[in-house]
matplotlib code that plots the C-alpha trace (Angstrom):
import matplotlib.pyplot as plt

x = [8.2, 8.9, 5.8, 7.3, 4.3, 4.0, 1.1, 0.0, -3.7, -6.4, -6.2, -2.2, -2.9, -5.2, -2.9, -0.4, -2.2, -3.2, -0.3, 1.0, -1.5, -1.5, 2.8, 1.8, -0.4, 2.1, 5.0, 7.0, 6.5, 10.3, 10.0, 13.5, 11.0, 8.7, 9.2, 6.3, 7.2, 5.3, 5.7, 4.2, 5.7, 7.8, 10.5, 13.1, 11.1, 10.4, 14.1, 15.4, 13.0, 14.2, 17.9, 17.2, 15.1, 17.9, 20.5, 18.3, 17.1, 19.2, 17.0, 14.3, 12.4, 9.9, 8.7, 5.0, 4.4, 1.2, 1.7, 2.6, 5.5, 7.3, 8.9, 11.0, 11.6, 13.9, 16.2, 16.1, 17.5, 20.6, 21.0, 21.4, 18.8, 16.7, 12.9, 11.2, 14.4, 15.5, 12.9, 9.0, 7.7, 4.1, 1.8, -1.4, -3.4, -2.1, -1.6, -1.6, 2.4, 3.2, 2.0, 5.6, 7.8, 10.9, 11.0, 7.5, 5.7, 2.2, -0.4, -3.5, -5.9, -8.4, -11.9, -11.7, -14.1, -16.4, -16.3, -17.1, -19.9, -21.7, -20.9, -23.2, -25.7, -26.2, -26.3, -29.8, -30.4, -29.5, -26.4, -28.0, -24.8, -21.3, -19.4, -22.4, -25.2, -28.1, -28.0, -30.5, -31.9, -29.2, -26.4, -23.1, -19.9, -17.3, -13.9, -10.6, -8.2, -4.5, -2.8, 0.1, 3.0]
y = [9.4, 6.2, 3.8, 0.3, -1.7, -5.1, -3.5, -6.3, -6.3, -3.5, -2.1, -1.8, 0.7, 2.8, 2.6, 4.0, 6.4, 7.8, 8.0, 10.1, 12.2, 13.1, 13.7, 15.8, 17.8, 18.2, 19.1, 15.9, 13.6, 12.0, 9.4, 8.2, 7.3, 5.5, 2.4, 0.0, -3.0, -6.1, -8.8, -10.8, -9.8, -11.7, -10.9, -10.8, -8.5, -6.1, -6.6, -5.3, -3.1, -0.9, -1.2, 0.5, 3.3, 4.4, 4.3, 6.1, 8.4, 8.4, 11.4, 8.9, 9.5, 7.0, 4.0, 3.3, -0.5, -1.3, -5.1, -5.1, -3.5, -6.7, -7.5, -4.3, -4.0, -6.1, -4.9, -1.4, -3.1, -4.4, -1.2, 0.1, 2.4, 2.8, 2.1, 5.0, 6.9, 7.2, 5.6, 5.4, 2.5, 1.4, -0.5, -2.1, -5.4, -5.5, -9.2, -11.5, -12.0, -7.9, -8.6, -10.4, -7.9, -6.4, -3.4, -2.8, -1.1, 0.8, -1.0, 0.6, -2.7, -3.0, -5.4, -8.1, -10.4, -7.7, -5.8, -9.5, -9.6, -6.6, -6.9, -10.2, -8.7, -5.4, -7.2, -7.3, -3.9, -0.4, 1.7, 5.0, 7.1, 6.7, 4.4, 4.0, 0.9, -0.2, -3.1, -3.8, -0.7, 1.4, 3.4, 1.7, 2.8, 0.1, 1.2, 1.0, 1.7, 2.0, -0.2, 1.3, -0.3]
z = [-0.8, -3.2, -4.1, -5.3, -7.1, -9.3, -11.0, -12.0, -10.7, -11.9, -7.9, -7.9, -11.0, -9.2, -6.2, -8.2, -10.0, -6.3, -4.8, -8.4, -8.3, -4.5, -4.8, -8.2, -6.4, -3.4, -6.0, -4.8, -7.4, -9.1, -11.6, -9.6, -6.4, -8.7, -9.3, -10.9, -13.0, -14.8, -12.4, -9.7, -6.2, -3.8, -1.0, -3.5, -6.1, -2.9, -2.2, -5.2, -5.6, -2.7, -3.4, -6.6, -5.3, -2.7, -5.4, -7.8, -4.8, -1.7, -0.4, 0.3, 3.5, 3.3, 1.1, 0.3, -0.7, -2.7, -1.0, 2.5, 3.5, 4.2, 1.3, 1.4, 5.5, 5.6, 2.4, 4.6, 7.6, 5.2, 3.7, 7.6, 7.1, 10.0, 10.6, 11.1, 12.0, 8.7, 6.4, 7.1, 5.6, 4.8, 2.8, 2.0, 2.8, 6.8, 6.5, 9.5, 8.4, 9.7, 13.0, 12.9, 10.9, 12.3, 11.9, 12.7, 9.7, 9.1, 6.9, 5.2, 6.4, 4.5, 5.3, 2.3, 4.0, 5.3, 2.1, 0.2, 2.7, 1.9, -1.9, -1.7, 0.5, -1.5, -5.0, -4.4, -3.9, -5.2, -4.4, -3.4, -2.8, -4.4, -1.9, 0.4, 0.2, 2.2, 4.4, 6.5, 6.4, 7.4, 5.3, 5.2, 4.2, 2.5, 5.0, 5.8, 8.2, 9.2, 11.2, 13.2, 14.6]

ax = plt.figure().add_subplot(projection="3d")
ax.plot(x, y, z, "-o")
ax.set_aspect("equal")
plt.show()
């Protein structure tokens, strides 16, 4: 598996620095399949970014974005390499935008409003567990989930 990230942003870091440590762990990890660069990310970033990790590693089974997937779907599809035949493809943020994509894709979603929500809410009051807080009483767990296609 390849992970393309900007890493620009504090979160892409720790993105990365899962996804490494999780392919470590699993014995899988190639400095060929990861790709992380200093720059803001756009179609043609994600674009290039792909090209170069199927020349680099033509054994590639399947891509990990930290943005959305989109910005690399559609490079696969010119490369004539087949979504999910081929090539499984996902990312983060599940923006409105995916709903769209061709090929279809999977998306980690994630709840920015609702997590903003609770953040205001609980700044009041005391985090009693790690990654748990009290709203109104009741335990609540900051989530996310996958969107499949």
């Amino acid at each position: 598996m390849a992970f393309l990230d900007t890493r620009i942003a504090p979160r892409s870091q720790r993105r990365f620095q899962g996804y490494r440590s999780a392919a470590v762990t699993a014995g899988v990890f190639s400095e060929n399949r990861a790709l992380t660069i200093m720059d803001l990310s756009n179609l043609t970033l994600g674009a290039r970014l792909c090209t170069e990790v199927m020349a680099r590693a033509p054994e590639t089974d399947a891509i990990l974005c930290n943005n959305d997937s989109l910005w690399s779907s559609d490079e696969t599809r010119r490369l004539g390499l087949s979504i999910p035949d081929r090539l499984r493809h996902g990312g983060f943020n599940d923006l409105e935008m995916m709903t769209c994509a061709e090929p279809w894709t999977t998306s980690m979603r994630t709840y920015r409003y609702r997590m903003g929500h609770q953040g205001c809410r609980n700044a009041a009051g005391p985090v009693e567990q790690q990654g748990a807080c009290r709203v109104d009483g009741a335990t609540q767990h900051q989530s996310a989930n996958l969107a499949l296609r």
